[in-house]
C-alpha positions, -999 to +999 in steps of 0.1 A: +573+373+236+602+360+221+604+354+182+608+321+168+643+326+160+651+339+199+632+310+210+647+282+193+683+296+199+675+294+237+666+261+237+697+252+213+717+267+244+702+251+273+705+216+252+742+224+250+753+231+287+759+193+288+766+161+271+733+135+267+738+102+283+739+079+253+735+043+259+764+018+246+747-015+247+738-030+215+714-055+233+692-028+237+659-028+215+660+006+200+634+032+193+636+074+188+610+097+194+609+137+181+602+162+206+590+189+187+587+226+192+567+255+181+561+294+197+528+298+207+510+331+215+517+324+251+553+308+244+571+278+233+543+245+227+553+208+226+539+186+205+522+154+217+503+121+209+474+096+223+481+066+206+449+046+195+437+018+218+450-018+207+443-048+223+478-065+231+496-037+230+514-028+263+516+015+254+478+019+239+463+050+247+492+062+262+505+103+255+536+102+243+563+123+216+556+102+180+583+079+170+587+042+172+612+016+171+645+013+144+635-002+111+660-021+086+652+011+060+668+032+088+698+019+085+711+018+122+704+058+120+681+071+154+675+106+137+660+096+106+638+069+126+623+095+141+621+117+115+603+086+099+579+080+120+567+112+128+561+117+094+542+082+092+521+088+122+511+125+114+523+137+081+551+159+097+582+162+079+608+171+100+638+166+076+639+203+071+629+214+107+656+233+131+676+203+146+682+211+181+700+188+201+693+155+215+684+145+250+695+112+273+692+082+267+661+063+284+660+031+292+623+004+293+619-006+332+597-038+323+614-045+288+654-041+271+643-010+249+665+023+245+644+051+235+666+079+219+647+114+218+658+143+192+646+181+195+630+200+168+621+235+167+594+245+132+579+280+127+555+299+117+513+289+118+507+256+136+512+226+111+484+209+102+488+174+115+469+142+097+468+114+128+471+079+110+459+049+121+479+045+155+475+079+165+441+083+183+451+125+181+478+152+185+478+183+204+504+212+213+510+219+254+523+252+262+555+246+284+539+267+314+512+235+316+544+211+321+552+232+353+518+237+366+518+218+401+480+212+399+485+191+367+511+165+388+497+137+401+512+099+418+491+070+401+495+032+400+502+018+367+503-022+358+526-038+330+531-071+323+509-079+355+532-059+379+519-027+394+544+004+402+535+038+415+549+065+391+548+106+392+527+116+361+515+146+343+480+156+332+476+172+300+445+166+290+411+189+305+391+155+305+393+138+337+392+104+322+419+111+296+454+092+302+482+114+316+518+110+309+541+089+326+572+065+320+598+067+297+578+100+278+581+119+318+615+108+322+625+126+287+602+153+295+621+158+332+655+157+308+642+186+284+626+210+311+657+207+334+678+214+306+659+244+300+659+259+337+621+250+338+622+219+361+589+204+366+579+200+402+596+170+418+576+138+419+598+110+435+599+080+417+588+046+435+618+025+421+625-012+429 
């Protein structure tokens, strides 16, 4: 297994090999999530969240990378959002973490929102993590889970009334659990390409 250090450098490199897409239009609602690393016993984890279930709010329950949208106290800075709202939702402080690289752009389907994603790599034991009130709970996913072909699925989703069939990603055991789809599987597809791990292909059913 590799250490830490080894690991993080390899992902610094693949992140490298090319230039992120970065969107230029200032129309765009923005937002920044933190994709966060750790080595596991079995190898590199990512760090995820189930948001808690809102009435009115079009992403409850949904897995995603913590983060949120640009606030004035960010200053027009993406990095430090995220960094802000990581440590918000789950007491994380990432200020001091390995900065990695950033991934592309990715652009809302059903809404004008730009979500910017930055890498992280932290060592050592597993953080402890203290979920706040948006955060139903947080979990690490070894990268082998990401690739595992039983854990890819096509399902319908509905937003804003409109129903779209999307490729999507179990992570959780429970059957009834959400999986991961959207804009948080689009950035996923980004990372694990970049890093010569491509997760099986799942066509997407654009309009």
């Amino acid at each position: 297994m590799k250490t830490d250090l080894e690991a993080m450098e390899a992902v610094e490199r693949g992140l490298r090999r090319s230039e992120p897409w970065i969107d230029p239009d200032p129309a765009h609602l923005s937002a920044a999530v933190a994709l966060v690393l750790r080595e596991g016993e079995g190898g590199l984890e990512m760090l995820f969240i189930r948001r808690a279930e809102w009435d009115g709010d079009p992403w409850s329950g949904d897995l995603a990378f913590p983060g949120g949208r640009l606030d004035p106290e960010d200053r027009g800075d993406l990095r430090r959002a995220a960094e802000r709202e990581t440590l918000e939702e789950l007491e994380l402080d990432l200020s001091r973490s390995r900065r990695l690289g950033r991934l592309s752009d990715v652009l809302g389907r059903a809404e004008s929102i730009r979500v910017s994603c930055f890498v992280y790599g932290i060592g050592g034991e597993r953080p402890r993590l203290s979920p706040n009130h948006e955060i139903r709970e947080a979990f690490w996913t070894p990268l082998a889970d990401l690739r595992d072909p039983s854990r890819q699925l096509h399902r319908e989703f509905r937003y804003r009334e409109r129903g779209v069939r999307m490729p999507a990603l179990r992570l959780l055991e429970d059957e009834r659990a959400p999986v991961l789809w959207g804009i948080t599987y689009k950035l996923l597809e980004d990372f694990m390409a970049r890093m010569d791990q491509p997760i099986p292909f799942m066509p997407w059913d654009e309009p």
